[in-house]
N, C-alpha and C positions, 0 to 999 in steps of 0.2 A: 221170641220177641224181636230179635232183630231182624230176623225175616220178614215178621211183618212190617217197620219202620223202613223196610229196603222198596218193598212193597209200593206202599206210600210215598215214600220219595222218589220212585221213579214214575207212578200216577200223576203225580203234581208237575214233573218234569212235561210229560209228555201233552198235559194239558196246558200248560203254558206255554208250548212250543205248538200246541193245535190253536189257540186261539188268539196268539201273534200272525203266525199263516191266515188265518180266517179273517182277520185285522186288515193286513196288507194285501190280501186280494179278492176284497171288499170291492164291489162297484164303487160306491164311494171315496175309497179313498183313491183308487184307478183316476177316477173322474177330476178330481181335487189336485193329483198330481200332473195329469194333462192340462189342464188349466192354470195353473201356476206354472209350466212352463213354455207354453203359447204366450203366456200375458208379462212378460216377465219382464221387458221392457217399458211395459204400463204402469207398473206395479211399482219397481221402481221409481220412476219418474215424480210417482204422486207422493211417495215418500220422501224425495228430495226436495219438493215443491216445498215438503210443509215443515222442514226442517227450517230453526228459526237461524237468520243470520246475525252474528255477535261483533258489537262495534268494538274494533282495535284501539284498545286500550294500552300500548307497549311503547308507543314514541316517550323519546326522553325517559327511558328506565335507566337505563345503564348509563355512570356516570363513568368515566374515567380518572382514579385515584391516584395520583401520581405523588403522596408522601411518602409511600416507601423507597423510590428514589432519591427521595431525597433522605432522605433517613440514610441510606445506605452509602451517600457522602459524605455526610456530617462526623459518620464513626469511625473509628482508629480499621488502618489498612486490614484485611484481612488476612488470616495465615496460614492458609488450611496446610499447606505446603512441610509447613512447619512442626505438626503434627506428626508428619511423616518419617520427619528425621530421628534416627534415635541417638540420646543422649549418654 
């Protein structure tokens, strides 16, 4: 039995590996890949052509918040220093 699923499994291999090869060197796809890379500056261009442009919406976003400066005035000195001392 497992002879023959070895069998089998490598039939299936070798057939997917014949008909990817028969795939890729296909006239057609020969043809398709010449052609897409002769045109490829074409190609591109019509695709930027139709790419829409988006009205800049970002002026005046960003405010600058300047209360935690001031917050950081208003409170008792800091003492990180002090921390550090042992008692």
């Amino acid at each position: 039995m497992q002879k023959f699923v070895s069998i089998v499994l490598f039939i299936l291999v070798i057939i997917f590996f014949g008909s990817t090869y028969k795939y890729y060197s296909s006239n057609k796809n020969i043809k398709n890949k010449e052609f897409n890379r002769n045109n490829i500056d074409q190609i591109l261009n019509d695709k930027i052509s139709s790419l829409p442009i988006l009205k800049n919406d970002t002026d005046n976003v960003i405010e600058f918040n300047d209360g935690f400066s001031n917050e950081i005035k208003n409170d008792r000195p800091r003492s990180f220093w002090n921390l550090l001392k042992s008692e």
